[in-house]
Every structure is written in C-alpha cells, then in structure tokens.
C-alpha positions in Angstrom: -38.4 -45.2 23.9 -37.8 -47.4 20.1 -35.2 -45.3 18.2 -35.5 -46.7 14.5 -32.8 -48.4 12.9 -30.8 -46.5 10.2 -31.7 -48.1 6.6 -29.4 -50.3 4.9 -28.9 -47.7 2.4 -28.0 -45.0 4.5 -25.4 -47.0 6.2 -24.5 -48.0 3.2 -23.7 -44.6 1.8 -21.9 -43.2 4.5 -19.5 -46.1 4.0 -19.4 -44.9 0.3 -18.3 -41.6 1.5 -16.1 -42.5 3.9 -14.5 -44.7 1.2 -14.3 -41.4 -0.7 -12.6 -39.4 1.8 -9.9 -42.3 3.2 -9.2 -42.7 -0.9 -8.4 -39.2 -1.3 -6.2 -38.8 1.9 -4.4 -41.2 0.2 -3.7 -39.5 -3.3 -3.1 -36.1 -1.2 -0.2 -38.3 0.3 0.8 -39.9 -3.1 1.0 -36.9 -4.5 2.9 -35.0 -2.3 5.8 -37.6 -2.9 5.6 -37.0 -6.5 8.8 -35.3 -7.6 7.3 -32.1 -9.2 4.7 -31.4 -6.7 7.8 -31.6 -4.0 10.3 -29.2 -6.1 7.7 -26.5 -6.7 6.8 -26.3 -3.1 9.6 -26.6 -1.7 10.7 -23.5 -4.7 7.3 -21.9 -3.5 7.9 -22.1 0.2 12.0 -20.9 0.0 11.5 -17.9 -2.6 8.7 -16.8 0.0 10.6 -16.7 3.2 13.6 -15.5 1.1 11.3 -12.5 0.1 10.2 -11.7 3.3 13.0 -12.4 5.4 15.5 -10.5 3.4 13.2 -7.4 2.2 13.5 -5.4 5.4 15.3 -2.7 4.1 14.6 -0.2 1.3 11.3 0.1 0.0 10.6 -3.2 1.2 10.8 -2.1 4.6 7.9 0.2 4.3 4.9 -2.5 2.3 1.8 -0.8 0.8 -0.2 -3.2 1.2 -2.5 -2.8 -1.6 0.1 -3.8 -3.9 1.3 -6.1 -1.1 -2.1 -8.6 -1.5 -1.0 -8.8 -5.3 2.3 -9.7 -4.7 1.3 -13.1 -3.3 -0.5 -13.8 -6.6 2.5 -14.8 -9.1 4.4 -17.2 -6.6 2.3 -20.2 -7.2 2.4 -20.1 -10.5 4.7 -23.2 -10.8 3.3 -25.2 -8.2 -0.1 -25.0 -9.3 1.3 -26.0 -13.2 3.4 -29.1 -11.4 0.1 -29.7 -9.5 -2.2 -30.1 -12.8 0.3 -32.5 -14.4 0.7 -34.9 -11.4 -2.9 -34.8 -10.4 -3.3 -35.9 -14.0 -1.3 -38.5 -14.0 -2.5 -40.1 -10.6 -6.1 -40.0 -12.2 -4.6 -42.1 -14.8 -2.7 -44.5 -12.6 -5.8 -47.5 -13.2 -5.4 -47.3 -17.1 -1.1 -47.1 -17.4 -1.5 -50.1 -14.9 -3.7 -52.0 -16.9 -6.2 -52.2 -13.3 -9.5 -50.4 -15.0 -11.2 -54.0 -15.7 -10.4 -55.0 -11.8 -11.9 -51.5 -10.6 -14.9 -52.1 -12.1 -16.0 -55.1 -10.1 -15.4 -53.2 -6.6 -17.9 -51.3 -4.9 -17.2 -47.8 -4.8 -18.2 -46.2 -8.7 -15.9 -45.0 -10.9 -17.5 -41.0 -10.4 -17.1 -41.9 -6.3 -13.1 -42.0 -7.4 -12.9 -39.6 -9.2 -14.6 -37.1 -6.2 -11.5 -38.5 -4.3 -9.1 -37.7 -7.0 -10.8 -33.9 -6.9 -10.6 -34.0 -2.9 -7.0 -35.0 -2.9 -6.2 -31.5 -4.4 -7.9 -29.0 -1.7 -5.2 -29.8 1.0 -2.8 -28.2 -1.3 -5.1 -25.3 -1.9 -5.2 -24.8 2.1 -1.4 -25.2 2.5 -1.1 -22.1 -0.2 -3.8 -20.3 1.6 -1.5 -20.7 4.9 1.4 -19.3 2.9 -0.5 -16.2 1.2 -1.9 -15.2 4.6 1.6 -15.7 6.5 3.2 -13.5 3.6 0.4 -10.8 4.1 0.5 -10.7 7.4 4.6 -10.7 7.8 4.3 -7.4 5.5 1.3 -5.9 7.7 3.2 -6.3 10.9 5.9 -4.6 9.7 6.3 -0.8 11.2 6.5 1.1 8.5 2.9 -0.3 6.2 0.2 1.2 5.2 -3.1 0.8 3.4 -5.4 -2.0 3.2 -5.0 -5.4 1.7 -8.4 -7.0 -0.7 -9.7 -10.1 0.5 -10.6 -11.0 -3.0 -6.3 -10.6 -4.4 -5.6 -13.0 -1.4 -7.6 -15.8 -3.0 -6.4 -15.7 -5.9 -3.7 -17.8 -5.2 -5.7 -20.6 -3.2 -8.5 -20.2 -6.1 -5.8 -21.2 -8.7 -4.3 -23.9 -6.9 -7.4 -25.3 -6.4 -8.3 -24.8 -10.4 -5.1 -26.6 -11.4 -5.6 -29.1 -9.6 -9.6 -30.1 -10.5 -8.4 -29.1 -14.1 -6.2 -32.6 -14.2 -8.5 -34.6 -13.1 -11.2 -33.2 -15.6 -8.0 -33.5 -18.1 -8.0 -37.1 -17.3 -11.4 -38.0 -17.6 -11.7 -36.3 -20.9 -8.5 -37.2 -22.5 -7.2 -40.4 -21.1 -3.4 -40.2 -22.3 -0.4 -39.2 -19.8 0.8 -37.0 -22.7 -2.5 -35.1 -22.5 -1.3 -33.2 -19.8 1.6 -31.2 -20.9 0.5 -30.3 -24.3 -2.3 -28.9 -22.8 -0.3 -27.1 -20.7 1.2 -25.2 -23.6 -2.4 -25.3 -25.5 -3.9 -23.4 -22.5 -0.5 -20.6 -22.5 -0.6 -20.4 -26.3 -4.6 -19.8 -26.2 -4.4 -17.2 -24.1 -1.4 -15.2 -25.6 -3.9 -15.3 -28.6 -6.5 -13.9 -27.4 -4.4 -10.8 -25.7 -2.9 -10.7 -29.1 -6.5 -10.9 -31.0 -7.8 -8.5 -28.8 -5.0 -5.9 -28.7 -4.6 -6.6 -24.9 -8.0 -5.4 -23.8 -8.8 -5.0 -20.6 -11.2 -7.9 -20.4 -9.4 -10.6 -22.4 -6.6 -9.6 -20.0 -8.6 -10.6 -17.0 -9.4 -14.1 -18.7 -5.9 -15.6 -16.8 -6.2 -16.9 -13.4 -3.7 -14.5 -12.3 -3.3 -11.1 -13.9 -0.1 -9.2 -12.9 0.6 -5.1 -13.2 3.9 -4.0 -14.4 4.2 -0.7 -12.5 5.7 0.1 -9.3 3.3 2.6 -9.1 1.1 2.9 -5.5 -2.3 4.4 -5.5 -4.5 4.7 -2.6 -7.1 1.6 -2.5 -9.7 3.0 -3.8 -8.4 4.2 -7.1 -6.9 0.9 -8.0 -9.7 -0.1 -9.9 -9.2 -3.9 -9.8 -12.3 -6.6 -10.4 -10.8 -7.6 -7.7 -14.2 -9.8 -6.1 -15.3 -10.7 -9.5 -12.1 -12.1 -11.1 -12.5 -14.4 -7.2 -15.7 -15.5 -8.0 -14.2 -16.1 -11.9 -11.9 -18.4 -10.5 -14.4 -20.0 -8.0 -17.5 -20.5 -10.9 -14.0 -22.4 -13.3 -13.0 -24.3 -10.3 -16.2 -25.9 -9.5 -17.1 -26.5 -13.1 -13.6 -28.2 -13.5 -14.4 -30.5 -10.5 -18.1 -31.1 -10.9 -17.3 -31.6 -14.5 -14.5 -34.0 -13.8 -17.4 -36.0 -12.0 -19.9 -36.0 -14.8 -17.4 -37.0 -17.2 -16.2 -40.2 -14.7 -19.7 -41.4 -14.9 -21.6 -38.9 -12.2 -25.5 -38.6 -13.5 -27.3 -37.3 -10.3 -29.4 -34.2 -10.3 -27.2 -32.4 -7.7 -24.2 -32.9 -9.8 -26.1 -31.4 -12.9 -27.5 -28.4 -10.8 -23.9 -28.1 -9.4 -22.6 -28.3 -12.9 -25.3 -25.4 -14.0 -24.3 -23.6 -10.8 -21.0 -23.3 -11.8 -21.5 -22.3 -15.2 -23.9 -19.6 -13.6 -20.8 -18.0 -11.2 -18.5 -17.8 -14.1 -20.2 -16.3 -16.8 -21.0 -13.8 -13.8 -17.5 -13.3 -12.6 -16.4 -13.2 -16.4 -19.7 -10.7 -17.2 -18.6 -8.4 -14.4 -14.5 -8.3 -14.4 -14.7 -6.8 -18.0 -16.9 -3.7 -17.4 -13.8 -1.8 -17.2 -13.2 1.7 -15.0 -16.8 3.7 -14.1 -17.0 6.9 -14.7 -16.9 7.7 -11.5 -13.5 6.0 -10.7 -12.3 7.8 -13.6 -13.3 11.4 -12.1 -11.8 10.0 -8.9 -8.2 9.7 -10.2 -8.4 13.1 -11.8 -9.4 14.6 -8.8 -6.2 13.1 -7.0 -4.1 13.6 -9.3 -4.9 17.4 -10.2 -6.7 18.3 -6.9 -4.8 15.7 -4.1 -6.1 18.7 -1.3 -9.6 17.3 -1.6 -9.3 14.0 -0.6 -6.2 14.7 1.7 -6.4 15.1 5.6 -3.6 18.0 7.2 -1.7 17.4 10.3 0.6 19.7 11.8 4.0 18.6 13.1 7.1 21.0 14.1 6.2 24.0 12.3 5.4 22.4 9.0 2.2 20.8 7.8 1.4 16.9 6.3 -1.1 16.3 4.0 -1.7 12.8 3.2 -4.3 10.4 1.8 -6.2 8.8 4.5 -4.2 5.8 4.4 -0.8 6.9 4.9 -1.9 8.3 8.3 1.5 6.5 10.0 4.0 7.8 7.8 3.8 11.4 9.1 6.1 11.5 11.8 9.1 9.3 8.6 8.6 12.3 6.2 9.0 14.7 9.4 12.2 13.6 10.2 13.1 13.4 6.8 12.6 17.0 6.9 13.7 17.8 10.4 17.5 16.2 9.1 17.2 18.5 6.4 16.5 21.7 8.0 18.8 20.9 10.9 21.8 21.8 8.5 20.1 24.9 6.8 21.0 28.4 7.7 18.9 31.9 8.1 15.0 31.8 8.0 15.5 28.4 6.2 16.0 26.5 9.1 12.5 27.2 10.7 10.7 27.7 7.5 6.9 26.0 7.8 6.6 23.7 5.1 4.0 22.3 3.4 4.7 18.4 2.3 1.9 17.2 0.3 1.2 14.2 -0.9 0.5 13.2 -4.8 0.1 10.5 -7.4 -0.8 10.5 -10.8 -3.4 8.3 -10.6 -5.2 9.1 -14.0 -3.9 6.1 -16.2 -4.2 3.4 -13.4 -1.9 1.3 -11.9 -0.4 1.2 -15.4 0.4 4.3 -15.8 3.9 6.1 -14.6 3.5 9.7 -15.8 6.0 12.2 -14.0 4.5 14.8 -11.6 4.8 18.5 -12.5 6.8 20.4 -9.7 4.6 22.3 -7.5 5.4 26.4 -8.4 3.6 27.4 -4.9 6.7 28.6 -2.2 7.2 26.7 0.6 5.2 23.3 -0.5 7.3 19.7 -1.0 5.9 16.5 -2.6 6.4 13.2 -0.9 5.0 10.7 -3.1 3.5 7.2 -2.1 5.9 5.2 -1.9 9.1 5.1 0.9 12.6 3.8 1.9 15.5 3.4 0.1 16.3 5.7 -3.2 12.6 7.5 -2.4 14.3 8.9 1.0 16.9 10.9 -0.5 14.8 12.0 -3.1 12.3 13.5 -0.9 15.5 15.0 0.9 16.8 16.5 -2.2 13.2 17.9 -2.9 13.1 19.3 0.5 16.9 20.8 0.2 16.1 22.6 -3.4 12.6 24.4 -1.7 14.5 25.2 0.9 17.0 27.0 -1.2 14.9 28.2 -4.4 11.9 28.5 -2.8 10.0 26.3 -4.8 10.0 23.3 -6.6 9.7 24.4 -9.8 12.6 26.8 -9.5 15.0 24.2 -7.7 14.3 21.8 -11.0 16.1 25.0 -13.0 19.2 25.2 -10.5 22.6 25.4 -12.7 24.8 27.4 -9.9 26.5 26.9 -7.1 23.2 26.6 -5.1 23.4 22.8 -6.1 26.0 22.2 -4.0 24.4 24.1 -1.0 21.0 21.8 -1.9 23.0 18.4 -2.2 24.8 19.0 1.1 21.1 19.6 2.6 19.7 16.8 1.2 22.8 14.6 1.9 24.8 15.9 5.0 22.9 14.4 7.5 22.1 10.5 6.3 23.5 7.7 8.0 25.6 6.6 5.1 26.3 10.1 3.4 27.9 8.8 0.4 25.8 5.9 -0.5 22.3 8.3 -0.7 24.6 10.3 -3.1 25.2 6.9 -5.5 21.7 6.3 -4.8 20.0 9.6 -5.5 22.1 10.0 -9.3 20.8 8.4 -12.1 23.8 6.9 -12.9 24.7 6.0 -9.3 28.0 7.1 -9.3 29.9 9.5 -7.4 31.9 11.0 -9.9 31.4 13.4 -12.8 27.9 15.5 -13.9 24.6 13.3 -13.7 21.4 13.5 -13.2 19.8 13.5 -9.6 16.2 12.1 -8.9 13.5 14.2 -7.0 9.7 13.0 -6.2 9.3 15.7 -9.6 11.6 17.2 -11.9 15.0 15.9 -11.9 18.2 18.2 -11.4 21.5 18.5 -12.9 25.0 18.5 -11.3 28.0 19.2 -12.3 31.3 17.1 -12.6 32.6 20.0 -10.4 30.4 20.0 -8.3 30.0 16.4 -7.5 33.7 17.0 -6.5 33.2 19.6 -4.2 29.9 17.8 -2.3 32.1 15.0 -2.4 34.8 16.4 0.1 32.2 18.2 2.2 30.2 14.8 3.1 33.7 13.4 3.6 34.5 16.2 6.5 33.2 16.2 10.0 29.3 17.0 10.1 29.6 19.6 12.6 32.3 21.3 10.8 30.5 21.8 7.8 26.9 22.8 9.1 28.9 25.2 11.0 30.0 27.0 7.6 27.1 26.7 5.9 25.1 28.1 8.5 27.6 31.0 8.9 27.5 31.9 5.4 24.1 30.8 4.1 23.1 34.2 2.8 26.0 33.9 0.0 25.6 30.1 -0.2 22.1 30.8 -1.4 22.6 33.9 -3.4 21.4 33.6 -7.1 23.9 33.3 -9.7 26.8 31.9 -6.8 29.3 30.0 -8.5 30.8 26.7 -7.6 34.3 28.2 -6.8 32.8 30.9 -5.2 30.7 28.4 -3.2 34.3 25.8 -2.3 35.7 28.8 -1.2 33.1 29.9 1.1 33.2 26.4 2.5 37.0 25.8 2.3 37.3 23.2 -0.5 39.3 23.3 -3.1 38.1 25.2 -6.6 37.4 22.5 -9.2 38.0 23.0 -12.7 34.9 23.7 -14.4 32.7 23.9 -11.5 29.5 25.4 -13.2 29.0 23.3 -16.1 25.5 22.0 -15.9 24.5 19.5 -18.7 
C-alpha cells in the first residue's frame, strides 16, 4: 500500500510552528529571570500562603465561599502590571539591539515572532490559575465553609494575567519605544478613574476594569449577589484575544483566520461588555427584599436540642456551631431559661447588595435569636450576647433597651462560658476594652454597659465557673427581675457594690 508523501509546504509549516513554540519556551524562560516578573511572583506566591496559612482563626476560620472566589481576584494585580511591562520590553529586545535588519533575512516572519512573544505569556496565566484554585480550594477544605464558589470569579485572575500580558506585546507592536510601557500603565489607570468619575461610578463603567472589588464585608447567599459574574469572564476573554490577535496583525499577520479571529474577538467583548452592564433584574431585586423582610420563605428549619435553626440553604453545616453557641449559653442560665426552645433565625439585609451594610432591626417576637451570615471570632460573642439578652428580656428588642442590673446577669451569660472569658469581653465592646461604660455589639441593636458594671462582670469571669453559675442559678428569679440594680445584683452574687453601678450612657 503507497502512502503519499507529505508536501513540501506542509513540512515546511510545521517546522514554522515548531519554530514558533521552541521561540516562545524561550521568552517564557527569559522572562521569568526578569527582575520584576520574579519580585511580583514571588510577592504573589508569599502574601498567598501567608493568607491562608495564618487565617485559621476568627472569621477566617469559617470562609463563605462566595466571597472566598473574589478574594483571589486582587492578588495579581501587581504581577500581571510587572508582566505587561517586561513582556513589552522583550518584544522590543530586536530594535534596542539594533538586530531588526538581521531578523528580516531569517525564515520565520516577523507576525510568526510575535505569536511566540504572545505564547510566552500563557504559562504565567496557568501558574496563577494553579494558585487561584489552590487558594479556593485550601478555604473549601476548611471545616467550618459554606456556600458555593463561581467558576466565572476564579478566572478572573488567570483572564487578567493573560490580558496583561498580550496587552505588551500589542503595546510593542503599536508603539515601538521602551518608555511606551509605563506611561501607558498610568494612561490606562488615569482613563479609567475618569470614566468612574464621568459617570458618577455607575454600575457599568465600574465593570469596565479587569478586576472589580466590593468594599463590604457583607455575606449574602449566592444567589442574591448579583455579580456579571460569566459576562465580565467572557469581557476579559473577547479583550484578551483581541489584544493577542491584534498584536499579530499589527507585527505583519494578514491571513483570513487572523482577521476572523480579530472580528471574533471584537464580537465576545462588545458581548461581555453589552451584558455585564444590564444591572440587577427585577426579579433579583424582589429576591433580596424577600430575604431581607421575609428570610422564613427561603429558609429551611431543623430542630436541635429543644431549639429550632432556620437557615438559608447554604449554611446547612453551621447548625450544630450556632447550637453550641447556644447550648454554652443556656448551660449557665437559671429557671425556665435554661430549657427555653429557641428559635435562631438567620437574616441579612440583602436589599442594597453586596454594597450595602444597613443594620438589622431586632426581632420583637419572644423567644427568637438572629445569627447572621457570617462566623468566628467577634461574630461569636455577639451571637452569645444576643442569645444571653433573649434569654433574659425575652426578646430582642427589649434586651437592646436593658439599663439595669439585668446587663450584668446577660454579659455573664453571654461571656461565662468562652474559652478565653476576658478576651470575648474586649472583643464584644466597641471600644475593646475592659474597663469603664461602652458599647457592646449584638447581630442587631447594640447595648449599653455601665462603668459599674463592667467592674462587677469583670470579677465574676475572674472567679471559678462553677462558683458563679451556681449563684446565678440559685438566684435567677431576682437576677432577672425588672428594674434590679447593679448593687443589688453584686450582692446577690457576692461582689463588691461599685460606685455608680446603674449609669447607662
């Protein structure tokens, strides 16, 4: 059987191309060794691991990981910045040496170089894929996360790599001068701070940057974040291929693929661009309402010792945190309070966005607790206190209005049995101190303590545990009395009478 010989020209070509690729694992290597490119990942790669490897406790110990996927957005800013410039300047390598007049006699074409120049960029894209999946993933392994990460934030990173990097060699072709590339650097930053100036900050000038950050530490539930999430990805995508197939044009390029590739990418931009500003539906917008004002329609109930959880579906695994929370608490209560069926309910004010940070009301229904979203460190305590003042007042909104003695009985619920009694009390003030009046934190309405009082929950977490729930246990009925007084209370519980005890400010 004849088997026909492959044409000169396709044996020729595939030597072109694997010209191509040898040339660009060669600039991936060069540039690697290039002094910026080195700093910012090795910066990159150390402010990662220091992230992840000392955020295990607190807040960080418990990861949504909704607002987990964004998190990995901002920290390649600086490398993909170092990335453009160097790129840039390794495009122009030929013309600072003087070597464009001896490239022109070889056989690979000047557009064949510059493909190489674009390739040597997408291993650096991959390595800060590896490192946004590795930070994802140490966060989702961690016991106490939640939610659901979005494909389409992970990329982001990876997609602007890969941008600033096909950017410099477009740069290059366009604007052959090595002092091109940081003025456009601050050309690009000062553009876009117009535009959100121009535009007031609109919501779709604001998704115009490659990356686009949310000041809040507020957590929703994933489906009332509201993010362009996939289109801002294919944004990036449609300005990375028209960076890189334009960077081939430019350097000479004049085949139809390129052109339809060039057309192509134009196409996925203004599509990206087109659907990233439309802006919250309407029927996002009647979603957030509902969970903010009405939570019990989207929530699922579980039972657990007496009380009862209700939780958006995605914070299914925190149940059996809050319960202990609660379990501490009532452990130390006295009377019917110490088998009292809650009901801890979960709620956001998810009406303004991610953006938004409005306080929630406190619940005026007896018996019922919020938790909110987010867990571990100050949020612990807080939810504690919230759990101590129902327990006492009966309900949230009354425990917001405690002036009496009752606060002391409430702190000493909410504090008595932590690990590290004395740190949840700095933590829980305002101030974080442990000394004079302040304010202290609750999921809702914050409440006021006393200098004197301070002073006497001071000495009781400083007693023996046992000692102390004893007492309050045996006198809970007058601990708990309306209008008690702070001496009267230090009596009760052996401490001594500070001076005025009952001044709430």
């Amino acid at each position: 059987m004849e088997r026909t010989a492959p044409s000169v020209g396709d044996d020729q070509a595939r030597r072109s191309w694997a010209a191509v690729f040898a040339l660009a694992r060669f600039e991936t290597r060069d540039l690697l060794w290039y002094i910026p490119v080195l700093a910012t990942l090795a910066l990159y790669l150390g402010l990662t691991g220091w992230s992840l490897f000392n955020g295990r406790e607190g807040m960080d110990a418990f990861p949504a990981l909704q607002d987990a996927d964004r998190a990995t957005q901002s920290g390649s800013a600086l490398f993909g910045i170092a990335l453009f410039v160097c790129v840039n300047r390794a495009a122009l390598r030929s013309r600072r040496r003087g070597t464009d007049r001896q490239f022109e006699v070889l056989v690979m074409e000047s557009w064949r170089r510059t493909v190489a120049h674009v390739l040597s960029v997408v291993p650096f894209a991959v390595i800060t894929a590896l490192i946004v999946l590795a930070e994802f993933m140490v966060q989702a392994l961690r016991p106490g996360a939640v939610g659901s990460g979005s494909p389409a934030e992970l990329a982001v990173g990876p997609l602007y790599v890969l941008l600033c990097g096909a950017a410099g060699v477009l740069a290059a072709r366009l604007i052959p001068s090595v002092f091109a590339a940081p003025v456009i650097v601050i050309g690009i930053f000062a553009f876009f701070i117009f535009v959100a100036a121009g535009t007031g900050d609109a919501e779709w000038s604001r998704w115009l940057m490659p990356v686009v950050s949310e000041a809040s530490t507020n957590t929703l539930p994933s489906e009332l974040i509201g993010r362009p999430a996939a289109w801002h990805a294919l944004y990036l995508t449609g300005l990375a291929l028209l960076a890189a197939v334009g960077a081939v044009l430019v350097g000479g390029g004049r085949s139809r693929v390129l052109k339809a590739g060039a057309a192509g990418a134009v196409a996925l931009t203004l599509a990206g661009a087109v659907g990233q500003s439309g802006g919250v539906s309407p029927e996002l917008t009647a979603a957030r309402k509902q969970a903010s004002v009405a939570p019990a329609e989207d929530e699922t109930c579980v039972g657990r010792d007496g009380s009862k959880y209700c939780f958006f579906p995605e914070w299914t695994g925190r149940v059996g945190t809050w319960a202990g929370a609660v379990d501490r608490v009532q452990s130390l209560a006295g009377g019917s309070a110490a088998s009292e069926q809650l009901l801890v309910r979960q709620r956001v004010e998810a009406r303004y966005g991610l953006t938004g940070d409005g306080a929630l009301d406190p619940l005026k229904d007896s018996g019922q607790v919020t938790v909110g979203t987010r867990w571990g460190g100050n949020r612990v305590p807080e939810f504690s206190v919230a759990v101590a003042s129902v327990l006492v007042a009966g309900t949230e909104s009354k425990g917001s209005e405690l002036c009496d003695g009752r606060m002391v009985t409430v702190m000493w619920l909410a504090l008595g049995g932590a690990s590290d009694p004395m740190t949840s009390l700095r933590n829980v003030r305002l101030d974080d101190s442990t000394a004079g009046s302040s304010i202290v934190l609750a999921p809702t309405d914050s409440l006021s303590m006393s200098a004197g009082q301070t002073d006497v929950v001071r000495e009781l977490l400083s007693r023996p545990r046992a000692e102390v729930t004893a007492a309050v246990k045996k006198n809970w009925a007058e601990l708990t009395a309306s209008g008690v007084t702070t001496a009267e209370v230090a009596r009760v519980l052996g401490v001594e009478v500070p001076k005025g005890a009952d001044e709430c400010d």
